[in-house]
N, C-alpha and C positions, 0 to 999 in steps of 0.2 A: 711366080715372083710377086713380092705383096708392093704396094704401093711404097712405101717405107722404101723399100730398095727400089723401085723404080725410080724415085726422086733423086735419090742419093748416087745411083751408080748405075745408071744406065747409060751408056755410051751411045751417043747419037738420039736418045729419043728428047722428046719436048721439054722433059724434065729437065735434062743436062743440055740441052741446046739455049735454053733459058738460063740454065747458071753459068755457060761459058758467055753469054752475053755481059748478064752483071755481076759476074764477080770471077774473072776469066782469070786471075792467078791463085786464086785462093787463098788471097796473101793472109798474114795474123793479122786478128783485130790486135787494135793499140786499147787497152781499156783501160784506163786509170780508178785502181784500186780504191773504194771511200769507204769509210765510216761515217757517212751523214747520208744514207737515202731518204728519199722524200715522206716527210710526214703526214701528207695528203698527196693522194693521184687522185684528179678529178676526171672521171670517167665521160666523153661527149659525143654524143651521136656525129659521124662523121658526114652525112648528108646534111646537115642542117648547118648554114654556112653564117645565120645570126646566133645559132650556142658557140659554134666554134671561136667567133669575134666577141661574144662579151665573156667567154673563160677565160680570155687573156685578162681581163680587170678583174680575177676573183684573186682573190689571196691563196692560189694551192702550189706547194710546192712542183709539181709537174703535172701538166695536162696529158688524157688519155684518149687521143681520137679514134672512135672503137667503128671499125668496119666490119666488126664481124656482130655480136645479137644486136644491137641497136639498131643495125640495117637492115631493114627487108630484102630477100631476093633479087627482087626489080630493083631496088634501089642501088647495088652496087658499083653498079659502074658509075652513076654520078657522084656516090660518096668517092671514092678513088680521086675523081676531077675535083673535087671541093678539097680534100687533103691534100693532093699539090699542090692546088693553088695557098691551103695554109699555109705549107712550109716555105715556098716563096713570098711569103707576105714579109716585106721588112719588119715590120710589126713583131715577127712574135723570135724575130733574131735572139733575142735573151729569153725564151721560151724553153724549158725543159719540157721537150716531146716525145713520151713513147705511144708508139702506133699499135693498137690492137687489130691485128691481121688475124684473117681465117684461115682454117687448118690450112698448112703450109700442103697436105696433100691433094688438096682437093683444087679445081680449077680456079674456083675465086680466090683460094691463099697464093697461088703463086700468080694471079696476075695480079696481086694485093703487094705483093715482093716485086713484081717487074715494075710496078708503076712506080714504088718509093726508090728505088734502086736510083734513075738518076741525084735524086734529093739525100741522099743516104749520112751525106754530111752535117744534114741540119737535123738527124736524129740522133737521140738520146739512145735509141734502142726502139724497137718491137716488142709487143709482147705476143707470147706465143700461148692461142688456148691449146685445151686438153694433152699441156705438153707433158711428155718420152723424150727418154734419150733420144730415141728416132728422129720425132717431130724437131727438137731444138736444134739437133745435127744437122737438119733437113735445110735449115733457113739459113744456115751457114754459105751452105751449095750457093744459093741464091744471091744476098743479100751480107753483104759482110758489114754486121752492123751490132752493137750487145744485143743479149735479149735479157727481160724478164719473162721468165719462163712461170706460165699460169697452172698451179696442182688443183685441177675440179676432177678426178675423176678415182677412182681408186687406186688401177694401176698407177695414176700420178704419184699419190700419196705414199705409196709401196717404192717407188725410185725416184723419189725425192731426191733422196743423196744422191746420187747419181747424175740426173741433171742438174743438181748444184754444182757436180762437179766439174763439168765443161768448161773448159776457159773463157768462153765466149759469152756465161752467163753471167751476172751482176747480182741479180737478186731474182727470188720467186715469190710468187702471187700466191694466198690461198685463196681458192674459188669455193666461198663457204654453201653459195647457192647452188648450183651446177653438183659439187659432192654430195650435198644434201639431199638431192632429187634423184640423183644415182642408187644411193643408200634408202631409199625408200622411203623418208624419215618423215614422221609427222610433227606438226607444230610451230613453234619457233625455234629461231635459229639460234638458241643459248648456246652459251660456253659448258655448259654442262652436259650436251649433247654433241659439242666439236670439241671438247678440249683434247682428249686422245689424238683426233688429227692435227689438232693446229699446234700440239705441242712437237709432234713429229715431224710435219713441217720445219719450225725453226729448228730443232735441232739437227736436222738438215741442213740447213742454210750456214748455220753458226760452222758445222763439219764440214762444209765445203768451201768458206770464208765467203760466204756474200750474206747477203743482207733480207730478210722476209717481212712483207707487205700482207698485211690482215685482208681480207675480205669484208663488202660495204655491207652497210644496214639499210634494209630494201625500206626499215619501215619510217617513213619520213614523219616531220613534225613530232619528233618525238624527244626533243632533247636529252632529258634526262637519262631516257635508255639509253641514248646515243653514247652518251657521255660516258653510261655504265659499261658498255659492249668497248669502246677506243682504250677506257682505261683498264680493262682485264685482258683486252687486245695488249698493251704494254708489258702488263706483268707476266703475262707468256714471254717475250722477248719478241715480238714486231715490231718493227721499227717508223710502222707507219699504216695507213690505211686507206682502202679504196672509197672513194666519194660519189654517189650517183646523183646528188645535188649540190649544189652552189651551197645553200644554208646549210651543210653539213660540217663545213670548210674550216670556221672559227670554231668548233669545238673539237675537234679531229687536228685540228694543228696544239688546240692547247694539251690536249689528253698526251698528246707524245712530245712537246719540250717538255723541258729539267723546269721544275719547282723552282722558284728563289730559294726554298729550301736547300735544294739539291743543290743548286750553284752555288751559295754560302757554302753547305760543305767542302764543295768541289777545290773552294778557294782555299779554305781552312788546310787543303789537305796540304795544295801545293805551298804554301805557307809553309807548314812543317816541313816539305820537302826542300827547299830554299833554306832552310836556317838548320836543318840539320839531315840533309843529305846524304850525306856518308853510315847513318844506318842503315844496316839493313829493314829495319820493321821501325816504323813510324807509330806515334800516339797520336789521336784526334780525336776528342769530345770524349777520350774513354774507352774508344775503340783502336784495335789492332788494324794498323796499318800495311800491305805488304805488295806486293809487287801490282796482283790482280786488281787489288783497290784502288792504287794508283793509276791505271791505264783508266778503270771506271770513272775515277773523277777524270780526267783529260777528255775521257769521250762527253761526259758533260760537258766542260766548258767548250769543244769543239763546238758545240750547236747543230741542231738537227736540220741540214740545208742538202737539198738535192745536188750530189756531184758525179752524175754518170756518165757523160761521157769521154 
C-alpha cells in the first residue's frame, strides 16, 4: 500500500487517527468563488518571526509563510511555533494567509496540517507542494481548509486539470523553478523555454474555473526583467505572481492591474451597455462588442484583490 493511500484510507493508522482529530466530520469546505486572486504572493521564510512581522507592511496581496524549502530540517518545528503564533497575532487579522506546508505525506507535512489545524479559520488556504490529485485529496483528510495546489513537477503539469478540478482547490501555483530542475533544463528561466507548461497550466485552471499564479523570478535587482517576466506572466493568462522579495512587490502588482487604458475601455464599454442594452452586439472605439467582451471589461473594473476565503 503506497503512502498516498495510507494517508487517505487507512483505518486506525496515524494517518487517519490524525484526520479524525482535525477534521473528524469531513464536512465541505464553504469556498467563496472569485475572480480577483492575488496579484503578488509574498513568499516568507516561516522560522524568521522579524520577515514574518515586517511582511505585514509590504504591499502584497497575500502573504506566504513557507515551512517547507525556506526551512531547514532542524528548523521545523520552531517554524510551526512561529506560524501559530502569526496566525494569532491580532495584527495580521486582515491578512490574506496561505501556508506553504510540506508534502502532506511525509511526517513534517502532516504535523505542518495538525499544528494549523486548530487556527484553520484564519487561513486563506495552504499551499500544497509537488501537488496530485492524491496529495491535494490528502490534505483534505486532514485539514479542511482551500488549497492552492503548487504544479513543480511533471506529473504535476500532466494532471493539472485534474487537481483544478477538486472542489476544495481555488487556484494553482506554477513552480517554474522545482519543474525546471526536474526537466533537466539549462539556463535561464525564459518564457520560451516554459511557455508550453505555463500555458497548460492556465488552461487548466481556466477548465477547472479557478484561478493560476505564475512562478517567482529567483533573479533579484533586476527590474526590468522582472517587469519583462510579470508582464508575459499576464499575457499567458496568470492572474498573479510569486514574490521572493519585498522589492519585487511594486512591480508584480503593477504588471497584473488593468492599464488606465484598460479601465477607460472597460468604462466605454459599460457606457454602451447602459445606453443601449438591449443589443445584442455592442460597438466600442470600432470594435465588436459581445457577450465575452463584456464579462472581460467587468473583470477589469472588478480590480485585481485577493478574495480566497
Amino acid at each position: 500500500m503506497n503512502a498516498w493511500h495510507c494517508l487517505t484510507s487507512c483505518a486506525g493508522s496515524p494517518c487517519d487517527e490524525l484526520a479524525a482529530v482535525t477534521n473528524p466530520t469531513r464536512q465541505e469546505l464553504n469556498i467563496v468563488p472569485t475572480s480577483s486572486p492575488p496579484r503578488s504572493l509574498l513568499a516568507v521564510p516561516a522560522d524568521n518571526p522579524r520577515l514574518l512581522s515586517s511582511a505585514l507592511r509590504r504591499p502584497a496581496d497575500a502573504l506566504m509563510p513557507d515551512l517547507e524549502d525556506a526551512v531547514a530540517p532542524a528548523a521545523k518545528e520552531h517554524a510551526r511555533a512561529e506560524v501559530v503564533r502569526f496566525l494569532t497575532d491580532p495584527a495580521t487579522v486582515d491578512t490574506t494567509l496561505l501556508v506553504r506546508v510540506n508534502d502532506p505525506a511525509s511526517e513534517a507535512g502532516r504535523l505542518d496540517l495538525a499544528a494549523l489545524a486548530p487556527n484553520a479559520g484564519r487561513l486563506a488556504g495552504v499551499v500544497v507542494p509537488k501537488s496530485s490529485r492524491q496529495s491535494v485529496a490528502a490534505v483534505r483528510e486532514i485539514l479542511n481548509v482551500p488549497v492552492l495546489a503548487l504544479i513543480e513537477t511533471a506529473v504535476g503539469v500532466e494532471e493539472a486539470y485534474g487537481i483544478a478540478r477538486q472542489d476544495h482547490v481555488v487556484g494553482v501555483l506554477f513552480g517554474s523553478v522545482d519543474y525546471t530542475a526536474e526537466l533537466a533544463s539549462r539556463g535561464g528561466l525564459h518564457v520560451s523555454e516554459l511557455g508550453w507548461a505555463k500555458s497548460r497550466v492556465v488552461n487548466a485552471a481556466a477548465a477547472g474555473g479557478v484561478w493560476a499564479v505564475a512562478g517567482p523570478r529567483t533573479v533579484l535587482d533586476d527590474e526590468p526583467g522582472l517587469r519583462g517576466e510579470a508582464e508575459t506572466d499576464r499575457s499567458l493568462g496568470f492572474a498573479g505572481k510569486l514574490c521572493v522579495h519585498p522589492g519585487q512587490l511594486a512591480v508584480v502588482n503593477a504588471a497584473f492591474a488593468p492599464s488606465s487604458e484598460q479601465r477607460a475601455w472597460a468604462r466605454r464599454v459599460f457606457d454602451a451597455l447602459e445606453s443601449d442594452g438591449a443589443a445584442g452586439v455592442l460597438r466600442v472605439d470600432g470594435q465588436m462588442i459581445d457577450r465575452p467582451l463584456i464579462e472581460q471589461a467587468r473583470s477589469v473594473l472588478s480590480g485585481p484583490r485577493a478574495v480566497v476565503a
